[in-house]
N, C-alpha and C positions, 0 to 999 in steps of 0.2 A: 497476300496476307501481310498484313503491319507489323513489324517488330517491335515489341515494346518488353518493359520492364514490369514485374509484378510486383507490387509493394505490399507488404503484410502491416498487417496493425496491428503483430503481436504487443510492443508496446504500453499499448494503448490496453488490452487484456490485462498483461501484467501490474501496470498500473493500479486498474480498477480492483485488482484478485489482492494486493498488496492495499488498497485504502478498503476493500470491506475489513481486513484483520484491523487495520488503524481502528476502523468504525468499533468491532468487538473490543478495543483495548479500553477504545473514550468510554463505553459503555460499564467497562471493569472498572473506570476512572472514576466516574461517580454513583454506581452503584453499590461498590464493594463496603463492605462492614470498618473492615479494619484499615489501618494508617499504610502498613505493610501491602496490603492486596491494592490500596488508590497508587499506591509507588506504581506497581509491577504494571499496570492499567495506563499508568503514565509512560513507564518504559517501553511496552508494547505500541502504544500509539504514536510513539514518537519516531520510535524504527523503523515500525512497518510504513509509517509516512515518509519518513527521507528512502525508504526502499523503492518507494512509490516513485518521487522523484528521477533515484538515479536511474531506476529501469526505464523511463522516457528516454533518457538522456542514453542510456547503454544502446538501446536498440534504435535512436534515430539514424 
């Protein structure tokens, strides 16, 4: 038997699980009524994106 190493691609999950909320926030971003809820739409997407990012980076 070979020894090897197993690599996970949590990452890569995490990622994705962090840009779908991004994707729910863009959607609050322009669909919302008011000036207050396209903020919060904006704030959500902006997070959950740079969350996206660092979780590649934490788990490579």
């Amino acid at each position: 038997m070979s020894e090897g190493s197993i690599e996970s691609d949590m990452e890569i999950g995490v990622a994705l699980a962090f840009g779908a909320v991004a994707l729910v926030g863009t959607a609050l971003l322009f669909g919302y009524p008011s000036q207050i809820g396209r903020a919060g739409g904006f704030a959500a997407a902006f997070v959950f994106a740079l969350c996206a990012i660092v979780a590649v980076h934490v788990f490579d």
